[in-house]
C-alpha positions in Angstrom: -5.1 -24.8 -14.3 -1.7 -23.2 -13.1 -1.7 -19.5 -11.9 0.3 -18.6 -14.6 -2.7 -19.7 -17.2 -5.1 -17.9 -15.2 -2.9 -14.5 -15.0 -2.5 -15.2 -18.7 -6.0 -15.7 -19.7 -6.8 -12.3 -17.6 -4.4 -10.4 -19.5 -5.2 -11.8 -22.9 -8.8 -10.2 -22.6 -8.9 -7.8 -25.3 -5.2 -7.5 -25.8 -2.9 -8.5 -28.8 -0.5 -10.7 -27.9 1.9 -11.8 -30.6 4.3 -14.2 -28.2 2.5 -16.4 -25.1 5.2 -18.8 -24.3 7.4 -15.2 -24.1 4.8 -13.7 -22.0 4.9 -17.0 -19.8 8.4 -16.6 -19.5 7.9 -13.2 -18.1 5.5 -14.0 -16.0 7.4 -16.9 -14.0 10.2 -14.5 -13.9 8.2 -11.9 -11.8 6.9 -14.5 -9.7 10.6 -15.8 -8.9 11.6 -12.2 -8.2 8.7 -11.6 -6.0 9.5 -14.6 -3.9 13.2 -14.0 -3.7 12.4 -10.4 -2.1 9.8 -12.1 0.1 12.8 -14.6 1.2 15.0 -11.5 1.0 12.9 -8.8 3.3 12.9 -11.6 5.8 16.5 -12.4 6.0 17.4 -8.6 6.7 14.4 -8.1 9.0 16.4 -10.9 10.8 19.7 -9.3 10.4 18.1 -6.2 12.0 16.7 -7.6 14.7 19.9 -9.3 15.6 22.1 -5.9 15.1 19.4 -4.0 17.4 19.9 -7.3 20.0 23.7 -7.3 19.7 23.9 -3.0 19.8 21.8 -3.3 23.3 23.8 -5.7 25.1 27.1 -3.9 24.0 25.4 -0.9 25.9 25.1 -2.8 29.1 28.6 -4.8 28.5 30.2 -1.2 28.1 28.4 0.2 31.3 24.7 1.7 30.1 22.3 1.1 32.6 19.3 -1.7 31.3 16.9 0.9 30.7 19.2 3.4 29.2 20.1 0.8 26.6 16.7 0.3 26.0 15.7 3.7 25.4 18.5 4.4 22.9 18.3 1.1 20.9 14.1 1.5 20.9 15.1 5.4 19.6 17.4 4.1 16.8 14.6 1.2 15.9 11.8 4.0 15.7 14.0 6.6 13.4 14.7 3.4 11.5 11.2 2.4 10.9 10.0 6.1 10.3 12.4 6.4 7.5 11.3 3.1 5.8 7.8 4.1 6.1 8.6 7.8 4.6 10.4 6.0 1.7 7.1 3.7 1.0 5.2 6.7 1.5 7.0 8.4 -1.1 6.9 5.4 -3.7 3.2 4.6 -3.1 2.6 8.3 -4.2 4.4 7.5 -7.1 2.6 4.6 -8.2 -0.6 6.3 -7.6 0.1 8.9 -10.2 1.2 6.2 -13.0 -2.2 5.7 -14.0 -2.1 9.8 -15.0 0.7 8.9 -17.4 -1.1 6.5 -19.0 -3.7 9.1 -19.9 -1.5 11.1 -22.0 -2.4 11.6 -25.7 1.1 10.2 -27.0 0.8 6.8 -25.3 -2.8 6.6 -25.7 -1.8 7.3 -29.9 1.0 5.0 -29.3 -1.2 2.2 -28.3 -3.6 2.2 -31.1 -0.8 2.4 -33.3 0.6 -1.1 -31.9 -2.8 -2.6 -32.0 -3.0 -1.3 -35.3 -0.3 -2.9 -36.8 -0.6 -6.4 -34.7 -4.2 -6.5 -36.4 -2.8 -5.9 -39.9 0.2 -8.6 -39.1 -2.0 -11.1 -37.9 -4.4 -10.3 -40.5 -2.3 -11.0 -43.5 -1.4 -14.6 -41.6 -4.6 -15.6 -42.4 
């Protein structure tokens, strides 16, 4: 049974789903957009590295002393990381109060109203 079946039949439990093979669709587009940032993150942690590499020995080619070079480049790697980690910080706060919109009265109303008309859709199918 492919992943996507599985994450399909998880989803499906006690939902309404009027279009499968558009939900599959969906689905194998988030996995191919997950990957490519996977591939992505990698290929500018790379790029990093090799600027942070390429920054230190300019220091010593333009007369910083080894250590010197070291300390500034390690500086510039740590402010660099910091910020990254403020920024996921930030957006892991955000995700954690998603669940508090989902509690509003309106989209809670919304829902039922969406259920309510796929069962009377479906319903007059049969």
């Amino acid at each position: 049974m492919p992943i996507i079946d599985r994450l399909l039949g998880i989803l499906g439990l006690g939902a309404t789903i009027a279009n499968v093979a558009l939900l599959k669709r969906f689905l194998a587009g988030v996995t191919i957009v997950i990957a490519l940032t996977a591939i992505s993150s990698t290929m500018v942690g790379m790029l990093l590295i090799m600027g942070l590499y390429g920054l230190y020995m300019g220091l010593v080619h333009y007369g910083f002393d080894q250590e010197a070079a070291i300390i500034t480049v390690s500086a510039l790697a740590l402010t660099v990381t910091a910020v990254l980690v403020a920024l996921a910080i930030m957006r892991w706060r955000e995700l954690k109060e998603m669940p508090d919109l989902m509690k509003s009265p309106i989209i809670n109303e919304a829902g039922k109203l969406a259920d309510a008309f796929m069962d009377g859709f479906l319903g007059s199918r049969r």
